[in-house]
C-alpha positions as MATLAB code, in Angstrom:
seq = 'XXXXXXXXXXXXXXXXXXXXXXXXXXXXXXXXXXXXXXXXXXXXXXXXXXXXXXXXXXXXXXXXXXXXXXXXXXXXXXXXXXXXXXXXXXXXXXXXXXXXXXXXXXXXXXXXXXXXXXXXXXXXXXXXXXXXXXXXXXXXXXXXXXXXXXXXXXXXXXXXXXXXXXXXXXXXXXXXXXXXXXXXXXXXXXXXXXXXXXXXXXXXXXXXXXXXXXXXXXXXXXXXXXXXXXXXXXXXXXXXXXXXXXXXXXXXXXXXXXX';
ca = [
      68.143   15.087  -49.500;
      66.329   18.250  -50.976;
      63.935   17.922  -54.120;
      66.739   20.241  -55.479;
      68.987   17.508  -55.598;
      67.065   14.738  -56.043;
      65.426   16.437  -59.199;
      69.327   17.216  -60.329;
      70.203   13.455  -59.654;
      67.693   11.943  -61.367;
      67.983   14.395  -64.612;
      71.509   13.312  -64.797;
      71.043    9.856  -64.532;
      68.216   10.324  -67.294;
      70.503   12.121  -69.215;
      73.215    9.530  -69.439;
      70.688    6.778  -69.791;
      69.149    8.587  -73.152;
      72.747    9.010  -73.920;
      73.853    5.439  -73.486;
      70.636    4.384  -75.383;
      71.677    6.443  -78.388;
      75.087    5.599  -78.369;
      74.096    1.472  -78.379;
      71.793    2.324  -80.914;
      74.632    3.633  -83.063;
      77.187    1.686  -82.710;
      74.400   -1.342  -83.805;
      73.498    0.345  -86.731;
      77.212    1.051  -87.747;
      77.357   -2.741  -87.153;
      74.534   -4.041  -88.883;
      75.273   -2.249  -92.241;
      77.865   -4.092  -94.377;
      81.533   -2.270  -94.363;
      82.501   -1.220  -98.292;
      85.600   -1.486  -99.408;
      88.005    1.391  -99.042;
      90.840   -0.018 -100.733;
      93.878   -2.320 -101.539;
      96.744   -3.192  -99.362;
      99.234   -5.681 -101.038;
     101.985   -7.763  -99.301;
     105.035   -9.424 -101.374;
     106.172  -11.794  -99.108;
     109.294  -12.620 -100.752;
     109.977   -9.329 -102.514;
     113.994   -8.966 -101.020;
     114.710  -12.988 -102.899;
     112.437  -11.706 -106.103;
     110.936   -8.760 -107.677;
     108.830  -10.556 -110.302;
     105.584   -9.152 -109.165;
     104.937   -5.706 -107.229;
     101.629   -3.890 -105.910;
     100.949   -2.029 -109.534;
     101.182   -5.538 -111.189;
      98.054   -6.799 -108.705;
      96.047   -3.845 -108.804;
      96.398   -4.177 -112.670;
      95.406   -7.402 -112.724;
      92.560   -7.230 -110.317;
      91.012   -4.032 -112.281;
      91.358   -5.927 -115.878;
      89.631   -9.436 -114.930;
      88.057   -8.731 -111.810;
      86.309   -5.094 -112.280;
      85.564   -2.979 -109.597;
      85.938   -3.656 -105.968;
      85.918   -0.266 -104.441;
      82.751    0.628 -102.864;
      81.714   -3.261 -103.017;
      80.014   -4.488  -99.614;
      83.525   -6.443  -98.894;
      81.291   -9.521  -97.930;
      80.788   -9.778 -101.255;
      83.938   -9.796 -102.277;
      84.589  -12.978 -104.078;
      88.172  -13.614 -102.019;
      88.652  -17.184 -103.815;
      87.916  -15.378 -107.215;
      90.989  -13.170 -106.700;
      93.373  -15.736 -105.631;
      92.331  -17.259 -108.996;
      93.395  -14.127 -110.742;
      96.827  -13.648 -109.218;
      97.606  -17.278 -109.394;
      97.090  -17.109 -112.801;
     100.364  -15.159 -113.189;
     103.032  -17.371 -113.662;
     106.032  -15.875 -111.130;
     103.084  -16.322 -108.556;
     103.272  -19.093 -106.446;
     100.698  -18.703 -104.213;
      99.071  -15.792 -103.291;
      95.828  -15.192 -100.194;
      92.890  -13.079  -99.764;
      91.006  -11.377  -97.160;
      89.029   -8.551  -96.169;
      89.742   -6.663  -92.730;
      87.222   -4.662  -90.464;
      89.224   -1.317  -91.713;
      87.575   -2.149  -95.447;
      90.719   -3.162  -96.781;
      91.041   -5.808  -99.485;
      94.356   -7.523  -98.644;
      96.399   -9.762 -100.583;
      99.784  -11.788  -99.834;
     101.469  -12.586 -102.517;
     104.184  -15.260 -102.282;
     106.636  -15.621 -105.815;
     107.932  -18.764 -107.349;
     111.413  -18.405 -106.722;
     113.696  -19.726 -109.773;
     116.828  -22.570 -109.339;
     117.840  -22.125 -113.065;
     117.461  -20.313 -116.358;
     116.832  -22.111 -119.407;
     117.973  -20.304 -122.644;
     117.226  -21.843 -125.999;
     117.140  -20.015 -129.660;
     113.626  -19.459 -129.528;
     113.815  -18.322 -126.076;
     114.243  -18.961 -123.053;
     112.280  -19.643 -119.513;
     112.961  -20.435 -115.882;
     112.738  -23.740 -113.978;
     112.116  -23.729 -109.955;
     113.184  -26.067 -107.336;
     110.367  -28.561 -107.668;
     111.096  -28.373 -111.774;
     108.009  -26.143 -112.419;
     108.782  -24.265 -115.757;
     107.471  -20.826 -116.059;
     108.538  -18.107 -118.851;
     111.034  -14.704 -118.298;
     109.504  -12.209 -117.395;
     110.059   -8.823 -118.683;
     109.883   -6.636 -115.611;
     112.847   -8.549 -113.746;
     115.680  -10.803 -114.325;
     116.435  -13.477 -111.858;
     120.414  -13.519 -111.245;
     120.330  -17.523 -111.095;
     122.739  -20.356 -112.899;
     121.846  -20.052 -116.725;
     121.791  -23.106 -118.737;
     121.805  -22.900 -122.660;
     122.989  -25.309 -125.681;
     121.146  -28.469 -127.001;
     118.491  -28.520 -123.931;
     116.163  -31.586 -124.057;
     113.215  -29.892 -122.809;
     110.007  -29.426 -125.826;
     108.815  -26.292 -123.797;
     109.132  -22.972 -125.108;
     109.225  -19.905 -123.743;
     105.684  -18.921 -122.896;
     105.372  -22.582 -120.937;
     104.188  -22.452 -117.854;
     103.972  -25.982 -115.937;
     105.302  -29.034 -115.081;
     107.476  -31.401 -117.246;
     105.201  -34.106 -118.700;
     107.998  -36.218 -120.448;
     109.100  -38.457 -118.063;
     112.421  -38.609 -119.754;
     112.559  -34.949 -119.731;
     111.897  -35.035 -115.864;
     114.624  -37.390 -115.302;
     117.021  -34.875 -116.834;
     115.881  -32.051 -115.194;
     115.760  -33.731 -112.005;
     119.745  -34.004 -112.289;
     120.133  -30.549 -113.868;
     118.332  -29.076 -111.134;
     120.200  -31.658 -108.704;
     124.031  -30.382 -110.339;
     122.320  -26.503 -110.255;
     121.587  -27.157 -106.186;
     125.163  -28.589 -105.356;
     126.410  -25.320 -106.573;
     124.441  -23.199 -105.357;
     125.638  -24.861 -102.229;
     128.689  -24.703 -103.116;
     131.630  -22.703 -101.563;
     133.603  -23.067 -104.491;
     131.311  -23.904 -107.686;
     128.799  -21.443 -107.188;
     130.561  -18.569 -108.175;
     133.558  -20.314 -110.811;
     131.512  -21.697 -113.283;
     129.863  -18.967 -115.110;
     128.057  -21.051 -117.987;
     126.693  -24.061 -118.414;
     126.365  -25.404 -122.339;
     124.342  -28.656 -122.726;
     125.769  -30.962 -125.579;
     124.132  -33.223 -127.825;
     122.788  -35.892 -125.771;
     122.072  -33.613 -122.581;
     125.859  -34.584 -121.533;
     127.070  -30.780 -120.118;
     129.707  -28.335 -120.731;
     130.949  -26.231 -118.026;
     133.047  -22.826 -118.466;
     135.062  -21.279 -115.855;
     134.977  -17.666 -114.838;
     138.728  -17.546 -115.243;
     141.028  -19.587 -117.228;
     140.867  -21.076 -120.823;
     139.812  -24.496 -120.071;
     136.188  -26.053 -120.453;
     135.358  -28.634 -118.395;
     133.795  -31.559 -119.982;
     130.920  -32.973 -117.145;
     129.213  -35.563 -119.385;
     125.658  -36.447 -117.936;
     124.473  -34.761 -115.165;
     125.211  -38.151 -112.713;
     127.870  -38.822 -110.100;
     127.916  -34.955 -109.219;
     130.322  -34.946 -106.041;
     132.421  -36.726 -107.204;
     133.080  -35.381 -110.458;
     133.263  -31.706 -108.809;
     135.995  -33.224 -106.560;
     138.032  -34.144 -110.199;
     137.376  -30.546 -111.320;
     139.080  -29.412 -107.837;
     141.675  -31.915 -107.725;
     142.350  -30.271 -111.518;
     143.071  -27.053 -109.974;
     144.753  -28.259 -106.755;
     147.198  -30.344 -108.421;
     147.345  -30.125 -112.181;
     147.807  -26.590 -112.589;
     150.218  -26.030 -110.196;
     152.640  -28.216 -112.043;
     151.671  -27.577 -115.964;
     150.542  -23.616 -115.413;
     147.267  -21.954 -115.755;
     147.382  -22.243 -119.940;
     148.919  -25.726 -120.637;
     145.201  -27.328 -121.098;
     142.108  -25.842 -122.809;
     140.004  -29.110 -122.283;
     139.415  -30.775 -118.866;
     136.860  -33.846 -118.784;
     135.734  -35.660 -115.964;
     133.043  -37.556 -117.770;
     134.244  -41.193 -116.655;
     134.956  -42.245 -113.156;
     138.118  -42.197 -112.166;
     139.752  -39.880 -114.645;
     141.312  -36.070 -115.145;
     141.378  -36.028 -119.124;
     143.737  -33.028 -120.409;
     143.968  -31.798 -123.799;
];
């Protein structure tokens, strides 16, 4: 091999050594200094069910009680800090936090999901599944079962919490248990449009069509007064006609009682 080549070789080879050394050094210094954050990227998880909460609403209320966060190291980032602030919110469920190696701040946000409304004279507010009240809220209406009359419960409209009353849980527990049958309902779901609670908690139910109210009495024995109210359409109207009753109750076992 000439000294030609050799020289040519060994330049190279120098070259891409430097150029290896550089590029290591680089890349560790890119590494060793903290990433900043570069933004916000927010996920509704549930956001086709509800549309209590959207991406404005948790930028808003990240810039009001947390401060700034762009240009923050985002290992400093206090994640648990802004879980704290969106689950604050009470149409939030639960929501997470975390950082990615893009510099985004990222945060899921999961809505509670209402089973009833609740609508009293001095308001109104919505109950979940697990009977977790929380108030309306004014960017978005939940299409759900609304309940409204003489309603046991002491909260009020800006409640936001669990029923403490244990006799007020024992109702709701068999609202929310009459609510869920219809919901999963083929038939009720969609034919009773209103549900009026009486003195006493016992409920009134109203039809979308017809004149008659049905009378349910407590919220007990569901099934089996829903089968009444059927067997009232089934069999009793089609021998007295559509308008011969404008009161149907089915509060005692066993009977259909007309008037």
């Amino acid at each position: 091999m000439s000294k030609i080549v050799r020289y040519i070789i060994v330049s190279i080879c120098g070259i891409l050594l430097a150029g290896g050394l550089v590029a290591s050094f680089l890349c560790g210094k890119a590494y060793r200094e903290p990433l900043k954050c570069t933004g916000l990227s927010v996920t509704i998880a549930d956001s086709a069910v509800n549309r209590f909460v959207t991406r404005a609403d948790v930028e808003k209320f990240l810039k009001k009680e947390y401060g700034d966060y762009i240009g923050q190291h985002i290992d400093s980032i206090d994640l648990c800090r802004v879980e704290k602030i969106i689950d604050s919110r009470s149409a939030v469920y639960k929501s997470e936090a975390f950082t990615t190696r893009d510099g985004k701040l990222n945060v899921t946000v999961t809505q509670r999901t209402p089973a009833v409304r609740f609508q009293k004279s001095d308001g109104g507010f919505y109950a979940d599944a697990e009977g977790y009240l929380f108030p309306l809220q004014s960017s978005y209406a939940s299409r759900v079962q609304i309940i409204d009359g003489e309603i046991p419960l002491k909260a009020n409209s800006g409640y936001k919490g669990a029923v403490t009353d244990p006799k007020e849980q024992e109702w709701l527990d068999k609202v929310l248990a009459v609510v869920n049958y219809m919901e999963n309902s083929k038939v009720w779901k969609d034919k009773i449009v209103q549900i009026t609670v009486c003195d006493g908690g016992e409920l009134k139910m109203v039809p979308r069509r017809g004149q008659e109210v049905f009378l349910f009495g407590q919220p007990v024995n569901i099934e089996d007064k829903f089968r009444r109210m059927e067997m009232y359409y089934s069999n009793i109207i089609p021998a007295k006609g559509q308008v011969a009753y404008t009161s149907v109750s089915v509060e005692y076992d066993g009977q259909i009682v007309c008037k």
